[in-house]
MOPAC internal coordinates of N, CA, C and O (Angstrom, degrees):
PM7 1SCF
backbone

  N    0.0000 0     0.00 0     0.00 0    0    0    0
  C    1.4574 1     0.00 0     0.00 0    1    0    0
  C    1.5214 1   107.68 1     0.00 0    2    1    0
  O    1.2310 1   126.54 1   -43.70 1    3    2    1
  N    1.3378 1   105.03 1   136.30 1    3    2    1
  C    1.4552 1    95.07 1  -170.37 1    5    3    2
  C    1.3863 1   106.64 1  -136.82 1    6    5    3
  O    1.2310 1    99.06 1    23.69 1    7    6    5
  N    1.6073 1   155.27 1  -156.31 1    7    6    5
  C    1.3952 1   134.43 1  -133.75 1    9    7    6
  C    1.5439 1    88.94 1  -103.21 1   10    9    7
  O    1.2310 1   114.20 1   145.66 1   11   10    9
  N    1.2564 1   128.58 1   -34.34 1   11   10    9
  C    1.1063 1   143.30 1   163.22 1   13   11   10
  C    1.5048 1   122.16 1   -21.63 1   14   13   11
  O    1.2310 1   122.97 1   129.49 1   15   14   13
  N    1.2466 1   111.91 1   -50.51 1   15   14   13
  C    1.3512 1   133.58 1  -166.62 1   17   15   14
  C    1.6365 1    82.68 1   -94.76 1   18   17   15
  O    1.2310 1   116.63 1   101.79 1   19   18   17
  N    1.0693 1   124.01 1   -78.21 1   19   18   17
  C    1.0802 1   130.21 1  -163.64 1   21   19   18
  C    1.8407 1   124.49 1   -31.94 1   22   21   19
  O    1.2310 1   131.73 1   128.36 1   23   22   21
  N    1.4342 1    94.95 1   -51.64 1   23   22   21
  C    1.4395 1   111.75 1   160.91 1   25   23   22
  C    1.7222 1   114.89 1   -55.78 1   26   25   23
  O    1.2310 1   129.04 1   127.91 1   27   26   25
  N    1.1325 1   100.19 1   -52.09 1   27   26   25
  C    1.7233 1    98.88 1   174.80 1   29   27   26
  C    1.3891 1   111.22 1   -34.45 1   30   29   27
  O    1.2310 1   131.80 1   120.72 1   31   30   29
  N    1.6441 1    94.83 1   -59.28 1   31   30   29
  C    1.3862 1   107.33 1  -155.07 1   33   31   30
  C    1.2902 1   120.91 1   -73.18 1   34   33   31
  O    1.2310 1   112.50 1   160.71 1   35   34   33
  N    1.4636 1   131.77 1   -19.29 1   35   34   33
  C    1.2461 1   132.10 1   106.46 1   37   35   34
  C    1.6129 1   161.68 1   -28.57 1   38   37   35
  O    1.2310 1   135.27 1  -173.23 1   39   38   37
  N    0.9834 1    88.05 1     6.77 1   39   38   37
  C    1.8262 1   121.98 1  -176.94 1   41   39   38
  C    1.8007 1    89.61 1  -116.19 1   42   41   39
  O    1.2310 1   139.47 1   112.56 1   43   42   41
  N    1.2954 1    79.84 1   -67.44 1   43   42   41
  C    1.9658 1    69.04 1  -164.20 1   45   43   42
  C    1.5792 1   108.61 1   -53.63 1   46   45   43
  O    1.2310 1   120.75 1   146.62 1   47   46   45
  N    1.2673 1   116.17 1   -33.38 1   47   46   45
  C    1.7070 1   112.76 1  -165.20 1   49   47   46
  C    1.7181 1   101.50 1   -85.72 1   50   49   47
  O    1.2310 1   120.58 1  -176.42 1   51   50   49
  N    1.4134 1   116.50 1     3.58 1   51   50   49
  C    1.5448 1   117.95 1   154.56 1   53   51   50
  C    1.4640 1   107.87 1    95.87 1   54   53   51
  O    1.2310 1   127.30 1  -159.99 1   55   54   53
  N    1.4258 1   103.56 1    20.01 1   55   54   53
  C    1.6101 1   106.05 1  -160.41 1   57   55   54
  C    2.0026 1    97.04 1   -91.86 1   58   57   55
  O    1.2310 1   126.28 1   -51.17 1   59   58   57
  N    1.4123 1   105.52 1   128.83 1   59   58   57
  C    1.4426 1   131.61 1   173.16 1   61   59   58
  C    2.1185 1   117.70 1   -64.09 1   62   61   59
  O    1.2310 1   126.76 1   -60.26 1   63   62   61
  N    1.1063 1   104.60 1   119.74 1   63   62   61
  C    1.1992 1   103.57 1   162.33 1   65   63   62
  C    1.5746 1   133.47 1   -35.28 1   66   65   63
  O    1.2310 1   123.48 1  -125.24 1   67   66   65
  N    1.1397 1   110.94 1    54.76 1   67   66   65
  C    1.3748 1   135.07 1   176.92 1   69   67   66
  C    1.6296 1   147.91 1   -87.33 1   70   69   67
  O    1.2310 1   112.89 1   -51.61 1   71   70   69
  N    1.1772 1   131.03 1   128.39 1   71   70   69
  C    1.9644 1   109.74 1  -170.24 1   73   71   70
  C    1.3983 1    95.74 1   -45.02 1   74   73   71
  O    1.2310 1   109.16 1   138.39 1   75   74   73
  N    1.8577 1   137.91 1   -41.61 1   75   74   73
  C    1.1750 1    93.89 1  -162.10 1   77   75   74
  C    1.5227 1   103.26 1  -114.35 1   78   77   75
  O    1.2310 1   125.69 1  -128.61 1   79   78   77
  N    1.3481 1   106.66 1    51.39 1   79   78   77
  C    1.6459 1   103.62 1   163.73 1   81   79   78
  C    1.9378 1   107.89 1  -104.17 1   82   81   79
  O    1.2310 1   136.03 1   168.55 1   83   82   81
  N    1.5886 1    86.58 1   -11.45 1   83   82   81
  C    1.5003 1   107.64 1  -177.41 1   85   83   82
  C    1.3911 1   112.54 1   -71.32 1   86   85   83
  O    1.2310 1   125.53 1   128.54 1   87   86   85
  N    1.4906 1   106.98 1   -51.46 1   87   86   85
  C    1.5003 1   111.63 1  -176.77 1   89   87   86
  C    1.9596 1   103.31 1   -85.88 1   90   89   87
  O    1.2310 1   120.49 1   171.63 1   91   90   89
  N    1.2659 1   116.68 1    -8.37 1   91   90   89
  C    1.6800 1   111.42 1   152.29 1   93   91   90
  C    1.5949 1   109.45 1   -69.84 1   94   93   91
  O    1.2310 1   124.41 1   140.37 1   95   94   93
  N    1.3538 1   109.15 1   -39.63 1   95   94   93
  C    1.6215 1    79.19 1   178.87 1   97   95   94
  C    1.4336 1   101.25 1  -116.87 1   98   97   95
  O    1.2310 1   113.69 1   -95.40 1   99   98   97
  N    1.5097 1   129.55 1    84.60 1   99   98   97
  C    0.9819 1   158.23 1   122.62 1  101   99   98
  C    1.4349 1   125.57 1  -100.74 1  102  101   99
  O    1.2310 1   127.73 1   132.16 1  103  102  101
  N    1.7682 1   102.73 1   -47.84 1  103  102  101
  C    1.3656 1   128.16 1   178.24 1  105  103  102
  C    1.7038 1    88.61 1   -54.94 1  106  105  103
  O    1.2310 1   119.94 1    97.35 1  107  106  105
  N    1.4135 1   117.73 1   -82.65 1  107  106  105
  C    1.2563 1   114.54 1  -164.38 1  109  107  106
  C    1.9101 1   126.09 1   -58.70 1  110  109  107
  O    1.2310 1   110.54 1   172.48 1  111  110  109
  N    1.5466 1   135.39 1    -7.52 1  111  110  109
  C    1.3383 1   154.89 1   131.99 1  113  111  110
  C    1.4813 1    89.48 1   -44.74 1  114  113  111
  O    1.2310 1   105.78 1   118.29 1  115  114  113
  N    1.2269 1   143.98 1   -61.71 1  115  114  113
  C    1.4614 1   125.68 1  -149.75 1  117  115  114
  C    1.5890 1    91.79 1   -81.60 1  118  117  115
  O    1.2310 1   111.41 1   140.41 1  119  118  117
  N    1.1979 1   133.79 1   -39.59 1  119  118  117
  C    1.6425 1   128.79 1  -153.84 1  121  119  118
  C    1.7675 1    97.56 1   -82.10 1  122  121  119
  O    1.2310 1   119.15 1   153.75 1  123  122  121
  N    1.5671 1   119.24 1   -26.25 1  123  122  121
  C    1.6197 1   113.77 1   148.14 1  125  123  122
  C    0.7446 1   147.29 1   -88.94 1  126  125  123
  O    1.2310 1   129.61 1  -142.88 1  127  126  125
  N    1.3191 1    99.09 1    37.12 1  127  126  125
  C    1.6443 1   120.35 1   171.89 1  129  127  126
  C    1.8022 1   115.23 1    81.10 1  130  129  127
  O    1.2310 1   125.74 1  -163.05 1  131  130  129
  N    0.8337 1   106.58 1    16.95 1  131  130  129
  C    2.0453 1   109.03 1  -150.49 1  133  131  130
  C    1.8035 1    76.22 1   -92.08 1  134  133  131
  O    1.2310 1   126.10 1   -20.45 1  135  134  133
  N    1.1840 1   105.87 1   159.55 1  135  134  133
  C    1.3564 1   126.82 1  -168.72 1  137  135  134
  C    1.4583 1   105.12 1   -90.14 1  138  137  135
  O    1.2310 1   118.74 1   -65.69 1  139  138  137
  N    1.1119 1   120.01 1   114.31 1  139  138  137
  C    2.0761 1   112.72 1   163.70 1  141  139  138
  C    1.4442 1    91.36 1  -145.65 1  142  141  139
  O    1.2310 1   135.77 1   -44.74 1  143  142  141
  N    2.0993 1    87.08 1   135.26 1  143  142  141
  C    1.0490 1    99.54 1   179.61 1  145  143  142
  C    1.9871 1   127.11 1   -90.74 1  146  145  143
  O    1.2310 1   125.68 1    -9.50 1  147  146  145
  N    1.1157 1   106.69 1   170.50 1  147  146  145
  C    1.4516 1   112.45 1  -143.58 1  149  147  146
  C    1.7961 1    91.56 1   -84.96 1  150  149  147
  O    1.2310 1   121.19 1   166.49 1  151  150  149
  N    0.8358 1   115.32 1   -13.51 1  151  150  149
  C    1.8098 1   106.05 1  -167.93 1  153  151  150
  C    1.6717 1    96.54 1   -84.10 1  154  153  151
  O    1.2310 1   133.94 1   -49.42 1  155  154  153
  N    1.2327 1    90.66 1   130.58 1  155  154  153
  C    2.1558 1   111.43 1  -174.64 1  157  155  154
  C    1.5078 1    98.46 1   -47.52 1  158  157  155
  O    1.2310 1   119.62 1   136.93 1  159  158  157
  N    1.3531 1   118.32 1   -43.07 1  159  158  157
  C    1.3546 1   115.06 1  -163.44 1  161  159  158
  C    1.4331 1   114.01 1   -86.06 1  162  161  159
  O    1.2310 1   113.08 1   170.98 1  163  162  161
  N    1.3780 1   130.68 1    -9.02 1  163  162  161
  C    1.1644 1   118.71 1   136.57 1  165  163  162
  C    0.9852 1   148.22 1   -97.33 1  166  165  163
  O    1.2310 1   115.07 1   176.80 1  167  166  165
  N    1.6059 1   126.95 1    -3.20 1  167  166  165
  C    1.0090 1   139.94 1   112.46 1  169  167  166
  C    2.0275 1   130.10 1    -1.45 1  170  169  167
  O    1.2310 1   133.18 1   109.34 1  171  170  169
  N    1.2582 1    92.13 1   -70.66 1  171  170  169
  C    1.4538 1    92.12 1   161.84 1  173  171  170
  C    1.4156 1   125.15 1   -60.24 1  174  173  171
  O    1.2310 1   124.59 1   149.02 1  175  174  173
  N    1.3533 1   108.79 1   -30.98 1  175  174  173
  C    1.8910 1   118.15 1   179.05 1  177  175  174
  C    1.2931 1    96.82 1   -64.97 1  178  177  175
  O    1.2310 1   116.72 1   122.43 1  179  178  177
  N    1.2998 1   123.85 1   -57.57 1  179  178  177
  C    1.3869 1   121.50 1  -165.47 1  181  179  178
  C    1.1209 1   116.00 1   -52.44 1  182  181  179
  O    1.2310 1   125.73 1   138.58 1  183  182  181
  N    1.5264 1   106.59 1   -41.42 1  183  182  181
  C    1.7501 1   104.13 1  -170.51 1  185  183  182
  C    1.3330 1   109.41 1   -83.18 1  186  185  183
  O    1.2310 1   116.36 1   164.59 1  187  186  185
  N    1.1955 1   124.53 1   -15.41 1  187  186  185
  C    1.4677 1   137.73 1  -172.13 1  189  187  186
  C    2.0061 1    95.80 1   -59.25 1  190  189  187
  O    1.2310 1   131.13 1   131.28 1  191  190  189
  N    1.6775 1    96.13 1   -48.72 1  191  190  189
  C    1.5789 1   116.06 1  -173.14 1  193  191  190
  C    1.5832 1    97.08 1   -53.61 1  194  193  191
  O    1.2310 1   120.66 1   115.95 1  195  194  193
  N    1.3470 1   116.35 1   -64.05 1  195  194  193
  C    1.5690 1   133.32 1  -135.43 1  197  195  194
  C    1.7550 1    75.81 1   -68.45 1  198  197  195
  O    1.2310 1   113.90 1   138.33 1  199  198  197
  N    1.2661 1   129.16 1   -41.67 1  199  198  197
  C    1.3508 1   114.92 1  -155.57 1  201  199  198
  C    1.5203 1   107.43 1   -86.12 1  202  201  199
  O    1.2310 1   130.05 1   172.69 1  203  202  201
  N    1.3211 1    98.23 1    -7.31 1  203  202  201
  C    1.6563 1   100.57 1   176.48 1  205  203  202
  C    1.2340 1   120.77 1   -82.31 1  206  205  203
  O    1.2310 1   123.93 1   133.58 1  207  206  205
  N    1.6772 1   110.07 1   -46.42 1  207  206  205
  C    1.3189 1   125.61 1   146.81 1  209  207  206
  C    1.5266 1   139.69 1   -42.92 1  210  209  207
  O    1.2310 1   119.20 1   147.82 1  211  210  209
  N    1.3303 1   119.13 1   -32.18 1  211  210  209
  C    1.5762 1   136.33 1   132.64 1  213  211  210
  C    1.2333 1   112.89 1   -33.63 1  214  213  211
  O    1.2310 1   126.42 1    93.34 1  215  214  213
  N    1.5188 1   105.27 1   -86.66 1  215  214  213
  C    1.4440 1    99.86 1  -167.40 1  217  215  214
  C    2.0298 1   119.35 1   -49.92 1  218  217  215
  O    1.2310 1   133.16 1   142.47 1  219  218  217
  N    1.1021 1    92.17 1   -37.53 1  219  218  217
  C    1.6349 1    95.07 1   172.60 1  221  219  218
  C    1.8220 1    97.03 1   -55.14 1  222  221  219
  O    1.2310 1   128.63 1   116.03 1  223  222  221
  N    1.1774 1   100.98 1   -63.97 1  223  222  221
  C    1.7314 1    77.47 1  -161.06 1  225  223  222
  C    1.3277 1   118.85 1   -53.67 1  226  225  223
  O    1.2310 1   121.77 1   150.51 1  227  226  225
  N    1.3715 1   114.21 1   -29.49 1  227  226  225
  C    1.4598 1   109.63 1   179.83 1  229  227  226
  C    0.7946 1   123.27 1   -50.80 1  230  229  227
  O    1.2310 1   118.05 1   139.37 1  231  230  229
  N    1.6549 1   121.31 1   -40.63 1  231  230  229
  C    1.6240 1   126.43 1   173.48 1  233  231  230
  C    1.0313 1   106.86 1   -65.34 1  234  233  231
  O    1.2310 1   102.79 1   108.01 1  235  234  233
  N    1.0854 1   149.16 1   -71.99 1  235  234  233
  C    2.1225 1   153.05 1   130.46 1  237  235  234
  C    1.3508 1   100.07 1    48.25 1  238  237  235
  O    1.2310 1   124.90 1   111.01 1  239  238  237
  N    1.7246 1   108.19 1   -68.99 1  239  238  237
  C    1.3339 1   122.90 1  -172.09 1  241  239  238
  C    1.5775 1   125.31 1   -83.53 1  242  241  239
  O    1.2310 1   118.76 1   158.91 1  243  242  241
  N    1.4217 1   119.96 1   -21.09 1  243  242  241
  C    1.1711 1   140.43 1   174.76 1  245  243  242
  C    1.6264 1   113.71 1   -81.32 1  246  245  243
  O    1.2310 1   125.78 1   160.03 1  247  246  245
  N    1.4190 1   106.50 1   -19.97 1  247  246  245
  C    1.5962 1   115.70 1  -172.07 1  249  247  246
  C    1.8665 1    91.65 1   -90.51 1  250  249  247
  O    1.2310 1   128.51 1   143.53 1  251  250  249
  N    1.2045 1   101.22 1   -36.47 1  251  250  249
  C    1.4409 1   101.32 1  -170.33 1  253  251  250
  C    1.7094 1   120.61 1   -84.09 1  254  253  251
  O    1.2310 1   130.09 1  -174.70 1  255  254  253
  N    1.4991 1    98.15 1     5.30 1  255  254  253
  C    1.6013 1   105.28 1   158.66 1  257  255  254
  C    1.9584 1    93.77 1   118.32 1  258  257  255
  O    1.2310 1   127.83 1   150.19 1  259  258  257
  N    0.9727 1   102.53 1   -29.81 1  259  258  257
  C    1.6898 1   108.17 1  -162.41 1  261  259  258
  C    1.9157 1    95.06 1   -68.11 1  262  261  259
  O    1.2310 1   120.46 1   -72.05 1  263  262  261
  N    1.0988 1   116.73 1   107.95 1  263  262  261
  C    1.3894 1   109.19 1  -177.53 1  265  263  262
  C    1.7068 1   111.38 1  -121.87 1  266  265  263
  O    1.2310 1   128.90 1   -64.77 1  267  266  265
  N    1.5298 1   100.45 1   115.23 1  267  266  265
  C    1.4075 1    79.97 1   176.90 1  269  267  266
  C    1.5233 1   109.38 1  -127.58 1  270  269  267
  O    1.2310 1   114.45 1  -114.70 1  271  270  269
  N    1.3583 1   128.12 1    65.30 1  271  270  269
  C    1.3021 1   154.88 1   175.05 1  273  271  270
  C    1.2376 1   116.08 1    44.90 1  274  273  271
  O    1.2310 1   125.50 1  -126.34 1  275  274  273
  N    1.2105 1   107.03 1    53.66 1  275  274  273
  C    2.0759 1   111.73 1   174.72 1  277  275  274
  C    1.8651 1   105.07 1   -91.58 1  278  277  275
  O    1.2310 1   120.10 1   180.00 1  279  278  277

């Protein structure tokens, strides 16, 4: 499973572009084994990304008709 899936799977369960939808899908990248590194301060970069990358897909999916009221 990879961020791909992951993001989906967060879309469908209604979850908001949020710090802690960020550190859910960090939490869930770490439980498949995917590598994140341990220093806080990149840590925060990353999630800073993942939520940017979120929010893009959401729009992604909302442009493409699938609306589920974010």
């Amino acid at each position: 499973m990879g961020l791909d899936d992951i993001m989906a799977g967060l879309y469908l369960e209604g979850k908001t572009p949020t710090d802690e939808t960020a550190k859910e899908m960090i939490d869930r990248l770490e439980e498949k084994k995917n590598f994140i590194p341990s220093s806080e301060r990149v840590r925060r970069h990353y999630a800073y990304v993942l939520l940017r990358e979120y929010k893009s897909y959401i729009k992604n999916r909302a442009g493409n008709g699938d609306r589920k009221g974010f």
